[in-house]
C-alpha positions in Angstrom: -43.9 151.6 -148.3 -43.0 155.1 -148.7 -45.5 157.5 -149.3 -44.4 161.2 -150.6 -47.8 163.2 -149.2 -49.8 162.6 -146.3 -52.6 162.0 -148.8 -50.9 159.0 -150.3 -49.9 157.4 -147.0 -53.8 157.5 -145.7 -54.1 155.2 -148.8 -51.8 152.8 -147.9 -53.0 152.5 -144.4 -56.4 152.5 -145.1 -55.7 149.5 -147.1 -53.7 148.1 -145.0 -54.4 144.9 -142.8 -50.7 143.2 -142.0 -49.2 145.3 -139.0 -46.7 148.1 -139.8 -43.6 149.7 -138.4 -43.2 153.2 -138.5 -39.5 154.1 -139.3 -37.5 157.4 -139.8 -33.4 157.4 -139.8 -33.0 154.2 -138.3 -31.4 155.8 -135.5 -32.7 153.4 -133.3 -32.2 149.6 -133.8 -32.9 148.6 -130.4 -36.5 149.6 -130.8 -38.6 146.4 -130.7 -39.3 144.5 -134.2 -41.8 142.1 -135.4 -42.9 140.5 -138.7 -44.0 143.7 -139.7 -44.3 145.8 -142.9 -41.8 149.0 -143.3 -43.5 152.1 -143.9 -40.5 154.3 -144.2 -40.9 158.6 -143.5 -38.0 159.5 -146.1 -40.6 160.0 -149.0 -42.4 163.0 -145.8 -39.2 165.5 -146.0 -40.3 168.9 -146.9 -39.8 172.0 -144.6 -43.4 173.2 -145.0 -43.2 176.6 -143.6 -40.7 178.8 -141.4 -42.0 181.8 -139.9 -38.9 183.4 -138.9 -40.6 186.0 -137.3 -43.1 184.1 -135.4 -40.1 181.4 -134.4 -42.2 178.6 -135.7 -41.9 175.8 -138.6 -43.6 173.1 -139.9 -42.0 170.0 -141.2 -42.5 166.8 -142.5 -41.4 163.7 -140.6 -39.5 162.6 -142.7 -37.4 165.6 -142.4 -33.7 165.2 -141.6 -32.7 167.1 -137.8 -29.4 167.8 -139.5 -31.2 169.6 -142.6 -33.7 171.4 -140.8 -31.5 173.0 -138.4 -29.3 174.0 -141.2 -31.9 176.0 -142.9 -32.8 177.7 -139.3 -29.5 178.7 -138.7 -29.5 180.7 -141.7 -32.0 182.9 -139.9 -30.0 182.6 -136.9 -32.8 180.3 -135.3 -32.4 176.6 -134.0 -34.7 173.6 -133.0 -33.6 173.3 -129.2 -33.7 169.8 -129.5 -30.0 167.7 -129.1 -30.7 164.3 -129.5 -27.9 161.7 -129.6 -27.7 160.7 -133.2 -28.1 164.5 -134.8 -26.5 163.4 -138.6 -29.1 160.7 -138.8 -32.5 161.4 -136.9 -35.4 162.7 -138.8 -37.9 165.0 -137.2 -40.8 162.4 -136.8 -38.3 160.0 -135.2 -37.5 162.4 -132.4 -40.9 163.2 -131.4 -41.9 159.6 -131.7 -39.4 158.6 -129.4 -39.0 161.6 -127.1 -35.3 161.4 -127.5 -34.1 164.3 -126.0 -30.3 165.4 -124.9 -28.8 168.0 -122.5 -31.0 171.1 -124.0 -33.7 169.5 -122.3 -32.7 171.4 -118.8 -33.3 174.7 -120.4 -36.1 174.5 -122.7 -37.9 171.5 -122.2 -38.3 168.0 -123.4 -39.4 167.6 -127.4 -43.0 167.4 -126.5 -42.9 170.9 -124.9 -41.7 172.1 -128.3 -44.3 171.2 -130.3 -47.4 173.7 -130.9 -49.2 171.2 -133.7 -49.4 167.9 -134.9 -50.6 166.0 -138.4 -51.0 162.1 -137.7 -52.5 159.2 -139.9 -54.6 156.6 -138.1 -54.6 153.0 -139.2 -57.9 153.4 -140.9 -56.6 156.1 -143.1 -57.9 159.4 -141.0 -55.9 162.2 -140.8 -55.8 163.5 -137.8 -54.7 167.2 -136.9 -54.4 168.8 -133.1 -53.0 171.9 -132.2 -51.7 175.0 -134.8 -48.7 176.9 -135.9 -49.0 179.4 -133.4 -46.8 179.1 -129.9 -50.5 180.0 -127.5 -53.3 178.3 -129.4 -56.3 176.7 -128.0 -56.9 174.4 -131.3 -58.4 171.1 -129.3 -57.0 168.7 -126.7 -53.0 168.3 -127.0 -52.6 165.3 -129.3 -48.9 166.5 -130.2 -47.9 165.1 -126.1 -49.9 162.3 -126.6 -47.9 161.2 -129.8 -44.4 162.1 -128.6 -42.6 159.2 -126.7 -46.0 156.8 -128.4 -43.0 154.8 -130.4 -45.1 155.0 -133.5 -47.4 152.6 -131.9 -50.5 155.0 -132.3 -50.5 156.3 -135.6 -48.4 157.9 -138.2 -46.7 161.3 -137.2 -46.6 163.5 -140.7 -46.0 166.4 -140.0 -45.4 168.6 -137.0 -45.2 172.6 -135.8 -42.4 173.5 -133.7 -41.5 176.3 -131.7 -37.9 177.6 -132.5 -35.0 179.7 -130.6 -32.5 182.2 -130.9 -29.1 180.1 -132.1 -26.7 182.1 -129.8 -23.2 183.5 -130.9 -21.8 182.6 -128.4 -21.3 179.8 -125.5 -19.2 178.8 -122.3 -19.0 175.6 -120.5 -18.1 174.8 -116.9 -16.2 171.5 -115.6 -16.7 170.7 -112.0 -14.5 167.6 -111.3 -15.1 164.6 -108.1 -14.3 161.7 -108.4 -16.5 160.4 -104.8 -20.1 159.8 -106.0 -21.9 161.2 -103.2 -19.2 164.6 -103.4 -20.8 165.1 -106.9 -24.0 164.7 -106.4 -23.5 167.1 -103.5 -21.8 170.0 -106.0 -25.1 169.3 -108.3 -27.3 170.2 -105.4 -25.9 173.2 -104.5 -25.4 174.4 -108.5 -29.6 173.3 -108.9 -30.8 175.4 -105.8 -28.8 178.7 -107.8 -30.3 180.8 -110.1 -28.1 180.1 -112.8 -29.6 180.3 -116.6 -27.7 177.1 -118.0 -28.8 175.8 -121.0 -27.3 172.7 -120.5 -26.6 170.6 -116.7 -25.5 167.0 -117.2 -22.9 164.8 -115.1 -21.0 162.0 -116.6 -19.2 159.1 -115.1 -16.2 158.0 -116.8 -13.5 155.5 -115.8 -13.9 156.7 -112.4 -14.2 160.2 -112.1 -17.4 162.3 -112.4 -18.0 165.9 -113.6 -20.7 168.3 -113.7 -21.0 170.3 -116.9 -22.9 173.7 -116.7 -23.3 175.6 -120.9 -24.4 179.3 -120.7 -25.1 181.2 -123.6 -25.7 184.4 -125.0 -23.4 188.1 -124.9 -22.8 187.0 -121.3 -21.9 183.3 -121.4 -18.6 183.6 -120.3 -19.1 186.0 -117.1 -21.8 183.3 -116.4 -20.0 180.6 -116.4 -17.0 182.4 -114.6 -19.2 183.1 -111.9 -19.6 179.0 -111.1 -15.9 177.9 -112.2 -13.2 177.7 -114.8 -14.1 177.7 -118.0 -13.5 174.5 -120.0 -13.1 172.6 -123.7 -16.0 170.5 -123.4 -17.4 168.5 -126.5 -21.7 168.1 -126.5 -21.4 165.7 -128.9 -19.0 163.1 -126.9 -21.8 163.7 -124.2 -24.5 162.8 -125.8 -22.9 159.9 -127.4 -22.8 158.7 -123.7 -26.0 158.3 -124.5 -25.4 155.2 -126.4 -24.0 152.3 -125.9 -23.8 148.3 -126.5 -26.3 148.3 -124.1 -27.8 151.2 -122.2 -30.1 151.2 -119.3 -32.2 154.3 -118.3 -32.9 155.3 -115.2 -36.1 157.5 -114.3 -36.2 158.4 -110.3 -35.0 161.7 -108.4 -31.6 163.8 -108.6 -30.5 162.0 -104.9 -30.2 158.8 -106.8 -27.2 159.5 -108.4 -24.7 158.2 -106.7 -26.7 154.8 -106.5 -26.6 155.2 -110.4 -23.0 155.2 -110.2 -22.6 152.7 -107.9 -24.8 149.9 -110.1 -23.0 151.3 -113.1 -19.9 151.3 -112.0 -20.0 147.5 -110.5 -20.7 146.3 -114.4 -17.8 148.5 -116.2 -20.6 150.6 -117.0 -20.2 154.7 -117.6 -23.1 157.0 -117.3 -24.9 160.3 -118.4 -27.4 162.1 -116.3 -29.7 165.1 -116.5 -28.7 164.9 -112.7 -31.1 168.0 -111.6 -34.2 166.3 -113.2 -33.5 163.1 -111.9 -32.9 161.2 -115.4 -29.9 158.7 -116.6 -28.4 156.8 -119.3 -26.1 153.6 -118.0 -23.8 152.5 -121.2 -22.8 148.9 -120.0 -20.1 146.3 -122.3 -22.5 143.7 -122.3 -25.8 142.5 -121.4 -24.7 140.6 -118.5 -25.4 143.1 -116.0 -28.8 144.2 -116.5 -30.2 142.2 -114.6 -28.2 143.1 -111.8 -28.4 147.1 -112.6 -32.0 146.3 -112.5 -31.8 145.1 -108.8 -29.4 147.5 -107.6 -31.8 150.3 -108.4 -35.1 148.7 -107.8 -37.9 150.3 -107.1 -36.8 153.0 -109.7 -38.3 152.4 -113.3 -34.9 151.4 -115.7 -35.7 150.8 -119.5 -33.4 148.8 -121.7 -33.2 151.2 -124.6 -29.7 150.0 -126.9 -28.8 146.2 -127.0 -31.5 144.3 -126.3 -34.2 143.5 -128.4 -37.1 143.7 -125.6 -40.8 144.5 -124.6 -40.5 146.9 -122.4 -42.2 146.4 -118.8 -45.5 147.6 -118.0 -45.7 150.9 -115.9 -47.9 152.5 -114.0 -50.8 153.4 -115.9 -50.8 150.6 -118.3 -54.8 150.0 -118.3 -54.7 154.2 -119.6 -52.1 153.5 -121.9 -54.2 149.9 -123.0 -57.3 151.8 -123.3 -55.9 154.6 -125.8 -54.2 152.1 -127.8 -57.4 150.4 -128.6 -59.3 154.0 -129.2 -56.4 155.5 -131.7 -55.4 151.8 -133.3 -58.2 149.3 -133.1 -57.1 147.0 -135.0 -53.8 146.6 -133.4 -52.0 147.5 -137.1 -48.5 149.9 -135.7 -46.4 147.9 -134.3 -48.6 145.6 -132.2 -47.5 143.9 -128.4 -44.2 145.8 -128.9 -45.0 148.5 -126.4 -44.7 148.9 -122.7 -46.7 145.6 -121.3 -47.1 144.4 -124.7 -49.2 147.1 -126.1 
């Protein structure tokens, strides 16, 4: 299935009775998969509107990240999202998944980014929340509901989003250590400072860790000369960190990091972390130590997002999560008992 208007894919799920899976780029194969029916976004990939002076779009799903920030950085404007595959991911693949990347310490994760949201139910309804505008008061907040939901609610078509200046300039700051608890000590200090990074990851490589500070704007470089020396650093080999064979996330607080290092390290295992917000991505050779990662960093919550073809545990909240399952998809059609606790 791939409907080319929102209008045509309420059809095919109003008729539809076999479960479905949502899918965008493809970006993300270690998503969960059943016997279930394709219903592919590529056919959803128009850029509906771009309000450049209003810093807003609207775009289909179905829209490629790549395309989209293309056409906004013609206007000198970008989508201040980085996720870790940017040539494939479309725009209704990030938001379902949340998948966010270093950005994320400056401006928010992708559900803070978007102002309004068009979905299609499994009984055909389309459902709209929200507006074009950055301060509306149209209705509850569906758009946060549906980002991170795995396209196990409903259909995202299209979405408003709030855009940025793309700045002219940028300057990036390498802080090396290569004892655990000395880098999470340099993080500390850098988080209590009233510096305006856009980005603040640490990764942990082969040994040695660093803390990477990106300021932007006329004054990047004076920034970032004001925390160290400047340095060649490429985003996209950090994000990439955030994939792996397999990779583990880690949800707790910014002390954990060195613990995070530790479990990684013990498996041959590298790792990625928005240190200052207490999120990290383990990339591990195999599959053999997850289970041991798991234990090491117990009671924190650790997903298996690349490698292994899982149902991801239930977390706190599951009877809420349970409940708005069966309220949006009743009769269990997107992607059923392949969400957290079997949703």
């Amino acid at each position: 299935m791939r409907p080319a208007t929102l209008q045509e894919a309420a059809a095919l799920l109003k008729a539809q009775q076999a479960p479905i899976r949502p899918i965008g780029g493809g970006t993300k194969p270690w998503i969960v998969s059943r016997d279930e029916a394709v219903l592919e976004t590529g056919g959803l990939d128009r850029i509906l509107e771009h309000n450049v002076g209003d810093f807003t779009a609207v775009l289909e799903a179905g829209v490629p990240f790549a395309d989209a920030q293309r056409t906004f950085a013609e206007h000198g404007q970008r989508l201040a999202w980085d996720p870790p595959d940017p040539g494939g991911a479309t725009i209704g693949g990030i938001v379902a998944t949340a998948d966010s990347g270093p950005l994320r310490h400056r401006y928010g994760g992708v559900r803070d980014l978007v102002v309004g949201i068009n979905v299609v139910l499994s009984d055909g309804t389309i459902a709209k929340a929200g507006g074009k505008v950055i301060k509306n008061v149209a209705g509850y907040d569906l758009a946060k509901l549906f980002a991170g939901s795995h396209g196990t609610l409903g259909l995202i078509g299209s979405v408003a989003v709030r855009l940025h200046p793309l700045p002219d300039r940028t300057a990036t700051v390498a802080i090396e250590r290569d004892d655990p608890d000395e880098l999470l000590a340099v993080v500390l200090e850098h988080a209590r400072r009233p510096l305006e990074a856009d980005r603040f990851d640490v990764t942990w490589q082969d040994g040695r860790g660093r803390m990477l500070l990106e300021f932007s704007g006329a004054s990047a470089h004076q920034q970032a000369e004001r925390v160290g020396t400047v340095s060649d650093v490429d985003w996209d080999d950090v994000r990439a960190l955030q994939r792996g064979t397999v990779v583990v996330k880690v949800s707790g607080r910014p002390t954990d990091l060195p613990d995070v290092i530790r479990a990684a390290s013990a498996h041959g295992g590298t790792v990625v972390s928005r240190a200052a917000l207490g999120l990290s991505w383990i990339a591990l050779p195999d599959a053999t130590g997850v289970a041991a990662v798991r234990q090491a960093l117990s009671p924190r919550h650790c997903a298996v997002l690349d490698g292994i073809n899982e149902v991801p545990e239930a977390a706190p909240g599951q009877a809420v999560m349970e409940r708005l399952k069966a309220r949006f998809d009743p009769a269990r059609i997107f992607r059923p008992g392949s969400f957290v606790g079997g949703i």
